[in-house]
N, C-alpha and C positions, 0 to 999 in steps of 0.2 A: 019675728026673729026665727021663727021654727022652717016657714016656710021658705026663706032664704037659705037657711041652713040645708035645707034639704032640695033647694035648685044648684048650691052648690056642689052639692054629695054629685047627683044627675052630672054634670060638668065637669065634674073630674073623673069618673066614669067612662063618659065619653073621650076625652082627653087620652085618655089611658089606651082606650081599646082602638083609638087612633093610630097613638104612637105604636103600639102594641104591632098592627098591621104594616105600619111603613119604617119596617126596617128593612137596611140596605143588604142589599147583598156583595158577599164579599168573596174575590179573585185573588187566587195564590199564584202567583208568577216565579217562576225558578231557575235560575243558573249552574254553573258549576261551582261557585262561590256565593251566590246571597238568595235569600227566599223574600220575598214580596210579597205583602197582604195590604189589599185597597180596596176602598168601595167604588171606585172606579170604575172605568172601564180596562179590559184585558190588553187594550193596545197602549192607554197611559201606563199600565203597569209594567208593559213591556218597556215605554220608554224610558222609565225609572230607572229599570234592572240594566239597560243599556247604559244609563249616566252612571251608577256604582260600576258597573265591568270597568268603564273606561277613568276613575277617576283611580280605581284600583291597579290600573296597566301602569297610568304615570306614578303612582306611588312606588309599586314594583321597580320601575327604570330608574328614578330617583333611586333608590335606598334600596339597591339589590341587593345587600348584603343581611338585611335586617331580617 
């Protein structure tokens, strides 16, 4: 039992300093209206920020007065 217990300990240790190493990295993308944070890449994030400009153009034209 001990010895289980302590290949387990070893295993999540490892596990840890795994995850610990593979974290992502993360890209701030920015407009004149919205900021974007992705683990992406810079050019998905760009395409993000290009889909809110333009969903926020038709909004604008729709409901200019709001």
């Amino acid at each position: 039992m001990l010895k289980k217990l302590g290949w387990l300990s070893v295993l999540c240790i490892c596990a840890q300093a795994l995850a610990r190493d593979a974290s992502p990295s993360w890209v701030e993308v920015r407009s004149a209206h919205f900021t974007v944070l992705t683990d992406s890449s810079e050019k998905r994030g760009r395409q993000l920020l290009d889909q809110f400009e333009r969903m926020r153009w038709v909004f604008q034209t729709l409901f200019p007065s709001s």
